[in-house]
C-alpha positions, 0 to 999 in steps of 0.5 A: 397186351395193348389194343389201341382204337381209333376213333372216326370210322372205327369206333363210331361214324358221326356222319361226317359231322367233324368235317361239317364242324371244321366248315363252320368254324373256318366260316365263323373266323374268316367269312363265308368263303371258306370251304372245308372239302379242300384238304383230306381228312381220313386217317390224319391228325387235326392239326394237320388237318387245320393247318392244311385247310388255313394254308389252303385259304391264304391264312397264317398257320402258326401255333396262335391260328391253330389254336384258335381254330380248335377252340372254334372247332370245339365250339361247333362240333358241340352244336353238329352233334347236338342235333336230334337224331345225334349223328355220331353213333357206334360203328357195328359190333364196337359195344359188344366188343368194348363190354368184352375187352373191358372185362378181360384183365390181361388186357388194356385198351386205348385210343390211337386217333387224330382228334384232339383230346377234347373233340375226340371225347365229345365225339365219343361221350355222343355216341354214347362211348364211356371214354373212361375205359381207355386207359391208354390214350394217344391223341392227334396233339401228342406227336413229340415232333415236328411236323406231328405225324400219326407214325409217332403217336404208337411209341406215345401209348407204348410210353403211357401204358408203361405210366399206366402199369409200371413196366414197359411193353412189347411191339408185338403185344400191341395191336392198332385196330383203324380204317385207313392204311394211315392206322396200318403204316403206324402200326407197322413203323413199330412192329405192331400188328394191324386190324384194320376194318372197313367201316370208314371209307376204305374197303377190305382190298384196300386194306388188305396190308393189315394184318387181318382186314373185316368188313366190320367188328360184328364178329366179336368172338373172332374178333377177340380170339385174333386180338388174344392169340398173342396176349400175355400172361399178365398186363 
């Protein structure tokens, strides 16, 4: 079985500091009118996200922009979550549920998430998340097509676990676990199922399409017989 996370507002909250980090490197390349509340940010991927923010300020957004937009952005999430106290920390009940998950062999856990590989990581590594344990990973710069869309990125884990193990899995053995009705209509393009948590800022009747929606992972024992209740024999 495959329960693949994602990370902002699921698995940690960095209060935002993505966004404020988008906002200062668009300020540190194009001056100080660039402003980052211009596009949406919950549930998308970032290079979606970057190119909507330097189509929004009159800015070329091919592949050399984008580019150098991420490079930037990296350099000043690093700074934002550098600060003390660390604004990125684990959402309600994730440890606990990662410790247990992780100790379950008939189990493999793996990252579905917009960021890209390496801002997702830092994020993660600050609030004190071993990324190491995902051995799964579907980032926001994996969609194989064009324009990238978080839909294509279920059948990107599917193809990496079938790395990973050797043989390929079921649509029905994989659960996507997020905070938007984004990480709902990609499970659902693929059959997956959905456990969506109102960690981010969606409520549970907002995201009642899941398959189950809670207020948040404290409830690991539950939580753990909903995500095993379909688990296979072996991985």
């Amino acid at each position: 079985m495959l329960i693949l996370f994602d990370v902002d507002g699921t698995l940690i909250t960095t209060h935002r500091a993505g966004v404020a980090a988008m906002g200062h490197a668009g300020r540190a390349l194009f001056g100080p009118h660039f402003r980052e509340d211009l596009v949406d940010y919950a549930g998308r991927l970032d290079p979606l996200i970057i190119r909507d923010l330097l189509t929004a300020h009159g800015q070329p957004s091919d592949e050399a922009e984008v580019g150098a937009f991420r490079a930037a952005y990296r350099e000043h999430l690093v700074r934002v979550l550098a600060v003390k106290p660390c604004p990125a920390q684990p959402c309600p009940g994730v440890v606990d549920l990662l410790e247990q998950l992780h100790a379950m062999e008939h189990l493999t856990i793996g990252l579905l998430t917009g960021n890209f590989p390496e801002t997702g990581r830092i994020k993660l590594e600050a609030a004190g998340i071993n990324v190491d344990r995902f051995r799964v990973c579907a980032w926001g710069s994996d969609s194989p097509h064009e324009p990238p869309a978080r839909e294509h990125l279920p059948e990107v884990a599917m193809a990496h676990y079938k790395q990973v193990h050797g043989r390929g899995i079921e649509s029905e053995q994989v659960v996507v676990i997020g905070d938007t009705p984004h990480d709902i209509s990609c499970a659902r393009a693929h059959g997956c199922r959905a456990l969506a948590v109102a960690t981010g800022i969606y409520g549970v009747d907002d995201l009642s399409a899941a398959d189950l929606a809670v207020q948040n992972l404290t409830d690991t024992e539950g939580i753990i017989a909903w995500l095993t209740r379909q688990a296979a024999p072996a991985r």
